[in-house]
C-alpha positions in Angstrom: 0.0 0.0 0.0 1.3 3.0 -0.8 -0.1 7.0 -0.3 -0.5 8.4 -4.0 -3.4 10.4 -3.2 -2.8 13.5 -1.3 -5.9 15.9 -0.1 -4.3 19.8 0.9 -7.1 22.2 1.1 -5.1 25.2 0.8 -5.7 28.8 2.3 -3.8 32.5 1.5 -2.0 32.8 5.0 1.4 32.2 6.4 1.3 28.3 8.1 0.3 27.3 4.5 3.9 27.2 3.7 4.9 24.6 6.5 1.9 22.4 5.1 2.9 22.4 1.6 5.7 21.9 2.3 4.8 18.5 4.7 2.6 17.9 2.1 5.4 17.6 -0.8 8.0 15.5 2.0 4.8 13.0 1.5 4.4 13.1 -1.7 8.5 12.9 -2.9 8.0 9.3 -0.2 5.4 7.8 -2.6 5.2 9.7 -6.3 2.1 11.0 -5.0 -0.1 13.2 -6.5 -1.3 16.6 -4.2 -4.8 17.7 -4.7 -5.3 21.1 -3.9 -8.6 23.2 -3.4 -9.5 26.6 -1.8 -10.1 26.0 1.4 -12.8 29.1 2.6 -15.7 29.2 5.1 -18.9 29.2 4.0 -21.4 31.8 3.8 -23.0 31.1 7.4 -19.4 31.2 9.1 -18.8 34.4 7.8 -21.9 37.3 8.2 -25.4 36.8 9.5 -27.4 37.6 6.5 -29.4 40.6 6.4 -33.0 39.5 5.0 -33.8 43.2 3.5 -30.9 43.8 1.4 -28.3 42.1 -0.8 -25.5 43.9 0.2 -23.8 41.6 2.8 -24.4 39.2 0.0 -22.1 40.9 -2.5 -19.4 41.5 0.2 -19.5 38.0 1.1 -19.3 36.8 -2.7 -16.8 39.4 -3.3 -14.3 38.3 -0.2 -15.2 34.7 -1.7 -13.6 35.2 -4.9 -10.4 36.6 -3.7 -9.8 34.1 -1.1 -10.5 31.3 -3.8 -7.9 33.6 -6.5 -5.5 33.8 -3.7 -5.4 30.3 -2.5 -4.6 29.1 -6.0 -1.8 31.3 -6.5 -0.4 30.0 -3.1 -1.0 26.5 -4.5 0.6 27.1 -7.9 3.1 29.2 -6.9 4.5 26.7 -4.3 4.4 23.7 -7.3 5.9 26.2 -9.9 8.9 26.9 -7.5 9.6 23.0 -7.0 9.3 21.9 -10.0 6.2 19.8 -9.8 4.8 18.7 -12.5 0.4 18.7 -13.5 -1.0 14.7 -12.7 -1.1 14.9 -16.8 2.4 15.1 -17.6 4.1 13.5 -14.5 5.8 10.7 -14.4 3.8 7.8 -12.8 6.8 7.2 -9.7 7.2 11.5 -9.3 5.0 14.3 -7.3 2.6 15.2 -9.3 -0.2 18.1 -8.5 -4.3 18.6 -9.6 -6.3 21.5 -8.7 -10.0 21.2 -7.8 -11.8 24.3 -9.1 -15.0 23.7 -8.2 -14.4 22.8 -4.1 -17.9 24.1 -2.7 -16.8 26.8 0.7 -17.3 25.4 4.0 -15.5 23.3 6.2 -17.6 20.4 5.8 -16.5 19.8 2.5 -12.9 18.7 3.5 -14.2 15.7 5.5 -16.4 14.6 2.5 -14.4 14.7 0.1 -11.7 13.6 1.7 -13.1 10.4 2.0 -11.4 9.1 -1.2 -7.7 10.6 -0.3 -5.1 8.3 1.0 -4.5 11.2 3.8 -5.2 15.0 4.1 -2.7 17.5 4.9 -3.5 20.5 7.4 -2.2 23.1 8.5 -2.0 23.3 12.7 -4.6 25.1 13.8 -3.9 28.5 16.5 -5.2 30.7 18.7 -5.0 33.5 16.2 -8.0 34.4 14.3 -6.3 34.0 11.3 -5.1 30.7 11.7 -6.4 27.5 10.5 -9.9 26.6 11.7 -10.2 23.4 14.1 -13.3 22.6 12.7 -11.4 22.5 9.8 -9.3 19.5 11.5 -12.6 18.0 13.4 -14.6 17.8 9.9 -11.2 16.0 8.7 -10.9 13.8 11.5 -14.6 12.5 12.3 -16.0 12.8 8.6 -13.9 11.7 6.5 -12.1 8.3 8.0 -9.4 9.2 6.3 -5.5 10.1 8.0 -4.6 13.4 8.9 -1.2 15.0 8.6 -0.8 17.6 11.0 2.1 20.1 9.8 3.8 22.2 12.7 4.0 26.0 12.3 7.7 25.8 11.1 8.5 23.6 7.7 9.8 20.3 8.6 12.8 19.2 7.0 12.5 15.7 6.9 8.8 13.2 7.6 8.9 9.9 8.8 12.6 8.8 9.1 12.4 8.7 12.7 8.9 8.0 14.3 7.2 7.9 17.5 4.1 6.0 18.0 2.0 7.1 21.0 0.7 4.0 21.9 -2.1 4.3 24.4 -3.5 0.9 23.6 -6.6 2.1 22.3 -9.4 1.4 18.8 -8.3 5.0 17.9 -4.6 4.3 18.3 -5.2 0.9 16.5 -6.9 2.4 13.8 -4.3 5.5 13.2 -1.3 2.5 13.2 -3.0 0.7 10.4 -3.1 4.1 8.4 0.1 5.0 9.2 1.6 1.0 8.0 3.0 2.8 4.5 5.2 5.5 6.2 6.2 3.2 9.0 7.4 0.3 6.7 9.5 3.1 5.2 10.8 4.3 8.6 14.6 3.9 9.7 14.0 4.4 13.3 10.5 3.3 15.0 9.8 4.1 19.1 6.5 2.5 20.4 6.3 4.8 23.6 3.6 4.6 26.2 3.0 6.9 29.2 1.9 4.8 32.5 -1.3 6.4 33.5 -2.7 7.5 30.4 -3.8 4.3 28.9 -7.0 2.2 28.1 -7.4 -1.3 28.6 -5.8 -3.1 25.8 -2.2 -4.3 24.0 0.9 -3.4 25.6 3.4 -1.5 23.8 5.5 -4.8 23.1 2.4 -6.6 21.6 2.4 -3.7 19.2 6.1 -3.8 18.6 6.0 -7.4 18.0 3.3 -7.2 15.5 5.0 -4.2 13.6 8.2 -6.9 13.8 6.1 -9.4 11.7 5.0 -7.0 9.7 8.5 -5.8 8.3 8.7 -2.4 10.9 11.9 -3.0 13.5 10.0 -1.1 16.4 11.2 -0.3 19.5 8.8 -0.3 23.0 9.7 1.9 25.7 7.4 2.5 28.9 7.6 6.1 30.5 6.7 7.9 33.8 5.8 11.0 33.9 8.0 13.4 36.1 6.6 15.9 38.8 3.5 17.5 37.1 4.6 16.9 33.5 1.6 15.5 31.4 1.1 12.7 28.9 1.1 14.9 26.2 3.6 17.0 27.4 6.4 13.4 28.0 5.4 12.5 24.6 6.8 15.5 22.6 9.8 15.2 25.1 10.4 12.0 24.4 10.2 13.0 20.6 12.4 15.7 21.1 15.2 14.0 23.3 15.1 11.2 19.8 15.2 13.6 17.2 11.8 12.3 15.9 10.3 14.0 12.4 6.6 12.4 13.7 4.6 11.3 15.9 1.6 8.9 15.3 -1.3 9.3 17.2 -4.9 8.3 17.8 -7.2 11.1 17.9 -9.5 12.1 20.9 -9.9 8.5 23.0 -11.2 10.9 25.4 -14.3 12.8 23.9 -13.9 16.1 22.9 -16.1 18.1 25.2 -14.0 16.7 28.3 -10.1 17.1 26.4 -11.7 21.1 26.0 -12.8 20.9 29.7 -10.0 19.0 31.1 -7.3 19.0 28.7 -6.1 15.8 27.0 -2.9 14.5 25.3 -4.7 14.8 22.1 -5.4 18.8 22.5 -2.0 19.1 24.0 0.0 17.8 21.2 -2.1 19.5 18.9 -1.4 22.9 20.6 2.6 22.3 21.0 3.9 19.8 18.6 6.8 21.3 16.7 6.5 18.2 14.6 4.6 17.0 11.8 1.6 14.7 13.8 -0.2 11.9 11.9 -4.0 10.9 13.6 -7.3 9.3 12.8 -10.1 9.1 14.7 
């Protein structure tokens, strides 16, 4: 199995860079081909409509159009400068790019259509208003049943060389391995890490390793403890700091979402602080 279908729904602001970019580390991996659209929210997200005129209307179709003209020049821009070539005159094992000019607006559309991608590359969302939407990432993540590839805010320079696997013994931690089985068989370094205390009942980290073993992947289990107050989420991206990892695989969301936003999780934490590229699935 191999990822030759690449989903990046693409938006005119700065952390698009690091996700083409992660997007393009992918796609040089498999000869993949990366899909673009203009990622924009739709009418609702934006105004509430005023019933007795059609001004707000023509402001909102207006904005529309130069987000959609300004996302494709980001998209073809970025494929222009590294050389990559249209899906209709690449070469069947080389990057090749496709642009989808008839993507609908609203967020719900990359969890649709993403449906028939081999994984969809996002930008991380922020704080910032003007960073990318997490319902952007949700719609991705519960809709689609698809991978997600989580781009951190700086360009990474290398994907999947040297991976940790946040094993939490869990369906969604199962689920986001088998997706993950094409990058991994590729990987030269492989850490199966679990944190004591933040695990569901289920396969130890070993029975993992030793199926990945059988399955070509030379993983490695380690068992960790957090220190003083230091979280799950918070060991795991020091763990993949102290290896020099280039990802981390993850299950999204074991816990449901409502309590990680009351609570905190290890899911929301790595998505807030990874300075990684982060594959999950739900």
């Amino acid at each position: 199995m191999r990822m030759k279908a690449i989903l990046l729904p693409t938006e005119h602001q700065a952390s698009m860079q690091s996700a083409l970019d992660t997007a393009l580390l992918l796609a040089r991996k498999f000869g993949s081909c990366i899909e673009g659209f203009a990622l924009r929210p739709g009418v609702a997200d934006l105004v509430a409509m005023d019933p007795d005129s059609g001004l707000t209307m023509v402001a909102v179709k207006e904005n529309d159009a130069e987000l959609v003209k300004h996302a494709e020049a980001t998209f073809h821009t970025f494929m222009d400068r590294h050389n990559v070539p249209p899906l209709s005159s690449a070469q069947a094992t080389a990057p090749s790019w496709s642009w989808h000019k008839d993507a609908p607006s609203g967020h719900d559309f990359v969890g649709s259509y993403g449906r028939v991608f081999d994984m969809i590359v996002l930008a991380r969302p922020g704080p910032e208003w003007q960073s990318p939407s997490m319902i952007t990432l949700e719609s991705a993540l519960f809709e689609s049943g698809r991978p997600v590839l989580i781009a951190p805010p700086a360009s990474p320079r290398s994907l999947g060389t040297n991976v940790l696997v946040a094993w939490n013994c869990s369906t969604e931690q199962a689920r986001t391995m088998a997706d993950a089985m094409p990058i991994l068989r590729l990987a030269e370094r492989v850490t199966i890490v679990t944190v004591e205390g933040a695990m569901v009942a289920g396969p130890s980290g070993e029975e993992m390793a030793r199926t990945l073993k059988i399955n070509g992947v030379a993983a490695e289990p380690v068992t960790l403890k957090p220190s003083g107050k230091r979280s799950a989420g918070e060991t795991l991206l020091a763990k993949a700091g102290e290896l020099g990892c280039d990802l981390i695989v993850k299950g999204a969301y074991t816990q449901s979402r409502l309590r990680q936003m009351i609570f905190g999780g290890t899911t929301r934490h790595i998505l807030a602080n990874a300075k990684l590229p982060v594959l999950m699935a739900h």
